[in-house]
VOGU-3710 file (C-alpha; in Angstrom, 3 decimals, decimal comma):
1> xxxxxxxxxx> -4,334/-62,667/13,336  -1,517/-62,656/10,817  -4,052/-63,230/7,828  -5,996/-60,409/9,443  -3,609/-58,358/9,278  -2,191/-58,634/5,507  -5,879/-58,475/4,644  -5,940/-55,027/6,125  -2,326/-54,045/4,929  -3,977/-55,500/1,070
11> xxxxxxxxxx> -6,720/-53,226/1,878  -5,035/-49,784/2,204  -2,420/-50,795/-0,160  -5,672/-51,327/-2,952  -7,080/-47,993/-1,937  -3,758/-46,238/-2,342  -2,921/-48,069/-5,759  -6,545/-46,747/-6,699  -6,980/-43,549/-5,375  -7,997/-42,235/-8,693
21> xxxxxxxxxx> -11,139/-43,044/-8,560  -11,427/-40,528/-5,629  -11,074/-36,526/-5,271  -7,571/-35,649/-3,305  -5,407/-33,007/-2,849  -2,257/-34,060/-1,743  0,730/-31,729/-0,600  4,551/-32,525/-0,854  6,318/-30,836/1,790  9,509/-32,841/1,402
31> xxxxxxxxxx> 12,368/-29,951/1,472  13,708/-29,388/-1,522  11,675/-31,538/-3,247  8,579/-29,458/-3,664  6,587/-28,590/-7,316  7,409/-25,157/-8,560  4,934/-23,102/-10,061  3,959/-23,441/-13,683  6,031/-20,967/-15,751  6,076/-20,472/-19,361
41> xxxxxxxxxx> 9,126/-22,591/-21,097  11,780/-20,789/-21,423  12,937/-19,694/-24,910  16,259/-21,120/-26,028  18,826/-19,179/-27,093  22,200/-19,429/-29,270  24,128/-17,859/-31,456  25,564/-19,751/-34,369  28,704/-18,322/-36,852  26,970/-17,894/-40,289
51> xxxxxxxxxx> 29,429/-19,251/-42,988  30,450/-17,555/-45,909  29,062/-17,896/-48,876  30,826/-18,032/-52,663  30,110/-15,410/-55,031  27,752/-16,704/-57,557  26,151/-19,678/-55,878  22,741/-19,849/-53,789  23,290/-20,566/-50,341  21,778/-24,438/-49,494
61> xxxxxxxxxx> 19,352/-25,216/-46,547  19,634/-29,000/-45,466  16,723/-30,644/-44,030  16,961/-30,739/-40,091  18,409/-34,273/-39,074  15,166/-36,036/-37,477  16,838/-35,661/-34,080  16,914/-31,780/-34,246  13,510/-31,935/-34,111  13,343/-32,692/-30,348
71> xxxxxxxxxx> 15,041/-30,983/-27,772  15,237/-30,846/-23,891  16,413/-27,823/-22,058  16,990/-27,208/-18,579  16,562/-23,253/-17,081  17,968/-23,588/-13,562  15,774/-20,146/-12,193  12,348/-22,405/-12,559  14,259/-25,299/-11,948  12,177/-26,858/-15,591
81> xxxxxxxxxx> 13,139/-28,836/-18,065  10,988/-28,077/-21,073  10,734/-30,639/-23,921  9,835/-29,252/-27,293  9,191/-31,870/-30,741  6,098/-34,548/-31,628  8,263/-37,719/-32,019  11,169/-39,664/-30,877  10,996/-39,165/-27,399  12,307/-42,115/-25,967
91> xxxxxxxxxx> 15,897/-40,758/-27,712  15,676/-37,842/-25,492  18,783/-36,789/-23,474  18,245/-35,078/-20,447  20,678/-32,410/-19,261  22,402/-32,803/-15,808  20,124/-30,521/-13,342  20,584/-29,703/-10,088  17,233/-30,556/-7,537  14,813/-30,280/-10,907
101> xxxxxxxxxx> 11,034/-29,183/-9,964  9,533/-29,097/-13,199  8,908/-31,067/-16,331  6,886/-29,462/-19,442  6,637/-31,206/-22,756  4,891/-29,595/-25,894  3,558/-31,459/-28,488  1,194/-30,650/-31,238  -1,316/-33,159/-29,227  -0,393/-32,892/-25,916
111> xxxxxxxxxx> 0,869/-30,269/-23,299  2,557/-32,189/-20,376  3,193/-30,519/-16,937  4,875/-32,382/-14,311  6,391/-32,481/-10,674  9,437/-34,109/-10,711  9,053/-35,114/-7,118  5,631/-36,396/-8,004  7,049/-38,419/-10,570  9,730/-40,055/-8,730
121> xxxxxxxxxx> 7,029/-40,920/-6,315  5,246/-42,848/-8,689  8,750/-45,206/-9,182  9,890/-43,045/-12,411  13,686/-42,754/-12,907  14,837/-39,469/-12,606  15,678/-38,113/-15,527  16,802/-42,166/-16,899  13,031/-42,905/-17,041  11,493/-39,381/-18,605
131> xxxxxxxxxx> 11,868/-39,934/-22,528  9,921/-43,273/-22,117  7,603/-42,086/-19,549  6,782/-39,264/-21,748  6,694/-41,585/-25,019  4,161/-43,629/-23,714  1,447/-39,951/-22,931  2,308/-40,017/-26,468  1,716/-43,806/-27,539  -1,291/-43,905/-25,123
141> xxxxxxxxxx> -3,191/-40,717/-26,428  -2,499/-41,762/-29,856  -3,738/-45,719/-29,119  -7,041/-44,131/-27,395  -7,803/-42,015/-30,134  -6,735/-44,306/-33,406  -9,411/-47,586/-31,190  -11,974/-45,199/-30,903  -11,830/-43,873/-34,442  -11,684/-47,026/-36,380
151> xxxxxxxxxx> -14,093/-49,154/-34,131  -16,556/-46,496/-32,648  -17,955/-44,729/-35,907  -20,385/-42,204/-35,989  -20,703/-42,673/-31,575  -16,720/-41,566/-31,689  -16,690/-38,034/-29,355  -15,775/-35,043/-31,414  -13,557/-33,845/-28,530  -11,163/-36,432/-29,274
161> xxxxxxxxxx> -9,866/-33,807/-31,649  -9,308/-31,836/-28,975  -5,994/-30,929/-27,720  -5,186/-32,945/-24,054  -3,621/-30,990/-20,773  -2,167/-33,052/-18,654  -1,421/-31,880/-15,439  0,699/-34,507/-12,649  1,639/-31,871/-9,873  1,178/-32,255/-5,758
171> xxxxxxxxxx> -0,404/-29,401/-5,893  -3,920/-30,015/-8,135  -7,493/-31,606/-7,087  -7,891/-34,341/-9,599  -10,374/-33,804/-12,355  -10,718/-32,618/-15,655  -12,475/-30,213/-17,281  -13,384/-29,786/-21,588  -14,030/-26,275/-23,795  -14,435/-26,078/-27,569
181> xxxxxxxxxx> -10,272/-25,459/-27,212  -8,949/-28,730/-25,016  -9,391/-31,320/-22,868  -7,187/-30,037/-19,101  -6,943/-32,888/-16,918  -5,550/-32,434/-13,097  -4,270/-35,490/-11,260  -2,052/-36,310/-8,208  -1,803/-39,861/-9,572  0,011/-40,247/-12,873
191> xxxxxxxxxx> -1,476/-43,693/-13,244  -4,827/-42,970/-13,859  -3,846/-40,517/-17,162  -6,416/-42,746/-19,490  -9,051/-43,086/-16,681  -9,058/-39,223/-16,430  -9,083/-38,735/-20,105  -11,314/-41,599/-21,072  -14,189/-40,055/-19,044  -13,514/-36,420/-20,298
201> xxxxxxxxxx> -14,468/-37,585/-23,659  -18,177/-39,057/-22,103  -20,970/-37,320/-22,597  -21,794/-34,613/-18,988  -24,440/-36,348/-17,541  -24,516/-39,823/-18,685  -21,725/-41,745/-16,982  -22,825/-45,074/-15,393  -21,779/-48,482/-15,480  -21,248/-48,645/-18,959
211> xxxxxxxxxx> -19,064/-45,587/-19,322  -16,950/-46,336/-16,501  -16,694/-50,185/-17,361  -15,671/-48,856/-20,893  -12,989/-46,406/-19,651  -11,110/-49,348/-17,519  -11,962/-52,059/-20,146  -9,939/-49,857/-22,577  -7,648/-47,694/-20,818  -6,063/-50,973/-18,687
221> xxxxxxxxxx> -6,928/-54,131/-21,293  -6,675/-52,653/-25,105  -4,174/-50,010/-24,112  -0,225/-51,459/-23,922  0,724/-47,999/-23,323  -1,558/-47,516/-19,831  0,575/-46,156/-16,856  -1,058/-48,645/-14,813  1,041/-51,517/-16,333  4,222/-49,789/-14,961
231> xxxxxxxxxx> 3,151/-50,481/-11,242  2,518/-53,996/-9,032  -1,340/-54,334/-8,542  -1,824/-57,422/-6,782  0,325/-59,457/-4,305  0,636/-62,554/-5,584  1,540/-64,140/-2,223  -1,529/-61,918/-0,013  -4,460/-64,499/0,955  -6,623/-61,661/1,231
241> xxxxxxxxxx> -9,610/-60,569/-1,025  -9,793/-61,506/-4,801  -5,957/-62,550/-4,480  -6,313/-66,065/-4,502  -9,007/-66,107/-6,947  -6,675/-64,279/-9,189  -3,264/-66,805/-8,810  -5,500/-69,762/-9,535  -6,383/-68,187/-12,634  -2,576/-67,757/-13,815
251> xxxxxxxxxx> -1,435/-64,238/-12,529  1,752/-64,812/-10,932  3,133/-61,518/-11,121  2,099/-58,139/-9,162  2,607/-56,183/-12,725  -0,311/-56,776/-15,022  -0,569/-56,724/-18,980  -2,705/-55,551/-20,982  -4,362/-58,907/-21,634  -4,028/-60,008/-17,481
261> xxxxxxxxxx> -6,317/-57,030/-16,778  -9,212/-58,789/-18,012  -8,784/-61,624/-15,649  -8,177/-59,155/-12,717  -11,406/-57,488/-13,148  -12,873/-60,840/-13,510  -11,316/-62,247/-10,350  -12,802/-59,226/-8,671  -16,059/-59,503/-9,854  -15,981/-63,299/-8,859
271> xxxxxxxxxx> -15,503/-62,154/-4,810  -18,083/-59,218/-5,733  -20,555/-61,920/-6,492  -19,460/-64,135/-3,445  -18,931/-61,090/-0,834  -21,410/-58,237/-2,405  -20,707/-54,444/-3,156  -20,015/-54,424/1,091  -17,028/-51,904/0,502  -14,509/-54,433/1,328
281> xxxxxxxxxx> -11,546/-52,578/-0,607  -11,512/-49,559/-2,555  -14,347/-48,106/-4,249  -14,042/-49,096/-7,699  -13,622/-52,976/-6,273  -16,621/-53,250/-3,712  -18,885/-49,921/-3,569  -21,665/-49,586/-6,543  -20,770/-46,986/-9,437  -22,918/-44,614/-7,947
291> xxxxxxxxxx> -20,351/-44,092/-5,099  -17,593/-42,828/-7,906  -17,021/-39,085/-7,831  -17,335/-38,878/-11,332  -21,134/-40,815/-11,524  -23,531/-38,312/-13,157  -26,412/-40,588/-14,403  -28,972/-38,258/-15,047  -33,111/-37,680/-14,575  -34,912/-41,091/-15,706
301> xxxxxxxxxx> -31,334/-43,262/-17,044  -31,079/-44,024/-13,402  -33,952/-46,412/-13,476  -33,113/-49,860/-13,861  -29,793/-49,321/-15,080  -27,733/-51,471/-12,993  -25,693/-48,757/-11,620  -26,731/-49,834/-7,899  -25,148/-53,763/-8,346  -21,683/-53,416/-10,449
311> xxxxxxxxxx> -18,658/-51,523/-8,734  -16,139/-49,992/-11,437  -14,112/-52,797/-11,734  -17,227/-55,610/-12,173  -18,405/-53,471/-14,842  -15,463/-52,876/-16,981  -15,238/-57,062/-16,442  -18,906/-56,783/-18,100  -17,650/-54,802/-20,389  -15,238/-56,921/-21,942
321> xxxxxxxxxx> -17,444/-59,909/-22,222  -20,135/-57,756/-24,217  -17,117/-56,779/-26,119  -16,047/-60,348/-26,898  -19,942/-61,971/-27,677  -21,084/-58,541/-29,562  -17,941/-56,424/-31,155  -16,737/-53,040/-30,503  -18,858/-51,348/-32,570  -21,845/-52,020/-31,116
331> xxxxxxxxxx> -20,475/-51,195/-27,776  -19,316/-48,247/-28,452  -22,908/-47,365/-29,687  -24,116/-48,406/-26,150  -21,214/-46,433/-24,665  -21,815/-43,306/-26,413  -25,052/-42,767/-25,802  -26,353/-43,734/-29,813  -28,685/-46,944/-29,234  -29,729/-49,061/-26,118
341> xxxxxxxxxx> -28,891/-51,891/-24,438  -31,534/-53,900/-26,723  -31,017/-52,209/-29,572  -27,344/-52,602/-29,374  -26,667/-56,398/-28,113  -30,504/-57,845/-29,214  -31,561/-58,648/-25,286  -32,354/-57,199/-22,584  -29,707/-55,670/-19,622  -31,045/-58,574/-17,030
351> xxxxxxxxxx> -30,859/-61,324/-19,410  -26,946/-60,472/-20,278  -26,542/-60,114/-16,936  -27,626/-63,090/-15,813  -25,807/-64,784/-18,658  -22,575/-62,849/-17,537  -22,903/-63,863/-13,911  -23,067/-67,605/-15,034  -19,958/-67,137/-16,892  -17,737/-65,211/-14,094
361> xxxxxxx> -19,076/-68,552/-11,626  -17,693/-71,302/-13,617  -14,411/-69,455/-15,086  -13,706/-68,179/-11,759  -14,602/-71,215/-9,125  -13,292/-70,527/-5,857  -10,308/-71,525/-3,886
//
């Protein structure tokens, strides 16, 4: 009974941890702890004594001190603080507020719009934890962009030009949406802010397996910035699931690396393999990709593409093994849409499969 019980408790405590992958809308009615609406940053004002200057001499302009170049400001009517400057942000200082609602950042690459509440909620110091929370948007969009650009070629996304949106508010649907102008992306869960823009930058129409293994493979195991890595994702000390599997390979801790990803996913797809896509946890762990709200494998790519037997999580383990026997670059071409599976690994999809599979079994034996 007891281990039935944890197993259940491991259950909902996955599908919360992993609700991304699924559309919400979620409402804080906590008094006095709710979102505000989205108002435009308010301008900051002062007024500064000019000093004199001597007859005969030019007056001299001195370069602004690198720290002037960031500055938070707090306007107590929209109960905001609004962030303005492109670098140094973990040497923000945060003016005292009283019952905050709102924080908006603007950077040349990134507009960042969040609930306070909603960020608390997601185990962020309040306002202690803000200038790294919102250096590592920064870090992370940067990371995505620079690994795509030097390892994906001519298959990199023009969008990744693109200005990003981000949106973390109670108050949104999650999803994202792309124009010739910027990528807006609306999410409840602040740790899925590379899943969300990951898949923005895939072409409308063709995300499977691949595409979704690729957004977790990189967002969670090549990013160090990922969100993700702030939170506990397994219990080291549950029985239940892919738990086990995942201790006796050497992850001790409920906080995962970039690098103990990989061996998560793997551990997964080891009790996929043993237990089948039966949805015993949360959809990215045990349903096939074609249960994921953001699947849109269009007309005749659906046939034979192996969509029906990976889940999210098996794939982006798949993922990182064609990664390590292959190279980036020709998974990127896979990725994006620019060659085949054949053309871009020299076999076929059931072959590497197969070869995969065999790999997972005797890495991963069982308890």
């Amino acid at each position: 009974m007891n281990k039935m019980c944890r197993t259940v408790i491991f259950s909902l405590l996955a599908a919360l941890l992993l609700s991304g992958c699924q559309k919400a809308v979620i409402s804080d009615t906590s008094p006095g702890t709710t979102d505000p609406p989205e108002t435009a940053a308010p301008a900051a004002s002062a007024t500064v004594a000019a000093e004199p200057v001597p007859s005969g001499t030019e007056p001299v302009t001195a370069e602004p001190a690198a720290s002037d170049r960031e500055s938070v400001t707090y306007d107590p009517d929209s109960r905001t603080w609004s962030v303005s400057g492109t670098d140094n942000y973990t040497d923000l200082i945060f003016p005292a507020a009283e019952n905050p609602g709102l924080l908006r950042v603007e950077d040349d690459d990134f507009t960042l719009i969040a609930g306070v509440s909603l960020l608390s909620r997601h185990d962020i110091d309040i306002p202690e934890g803000l200038p790294a929370f919102i250096a590592r948007c920064d870090q992370s969009l940067a990371f995505i962009r620079n690994y795509l650009k030097e390892n994906a070629g001519d298959a990199c996304p023009a969008e990744i030009e693109l200005p990003v949106k981000w949106q973390f508010k109670s108050s949104v649907r999650d999803g994202y949406k792309k124009n010739s102008e910027q990528i807006a992306i609306d999410t409840v869960s602040v740790d899925h802010r590379e899943f969300y823009y990951l898949t923005a930058l895939m072409e409308k129409g063709n995300i499977g397996w691949e595409q979704l293994g690729y957004v977790w493979y990189v967002a969670t195991c090549l990013d160090p910035y990922c969100e993700l890595q702030q939170i506990p994702v397994i219990d080291p000390t549950s029985e239940a699931f892919y738990t086990p599997i995942c201790v006796r390979a050497g992850l001790d801790t409920a906080i995962l690396s970039a690098s103990r990803f990989r061996t998560f996913y793997d551990a997964v797809a080891r009790y996929a393999f043993e237990c089948g896509l039966t949805h015993w946890g949360a959809v990215c762990e045990s349903f096939p990709v074609t249960a994921e709200p953001v699947y849109s494998r269009a007309g005749s790519n659906k046939t034979n593409s192996g969509d029906d037997e990976l889940s999210a999580f098996m794939a982006a383990s798949f993922v990182a093994w064609l990664d390590e026997q292959h190279g980036p670059g020709p998974l990127a071409r896979f990725v994006f849409g620019q060659s085949t599976f054949d053309e871009a690994f020299v076999t076929d999809y059931g072959t590497a499969f197969e070869n995969w599979k065999a790999w997972i079994m005797e890495q991963y034996p069982l308890p």
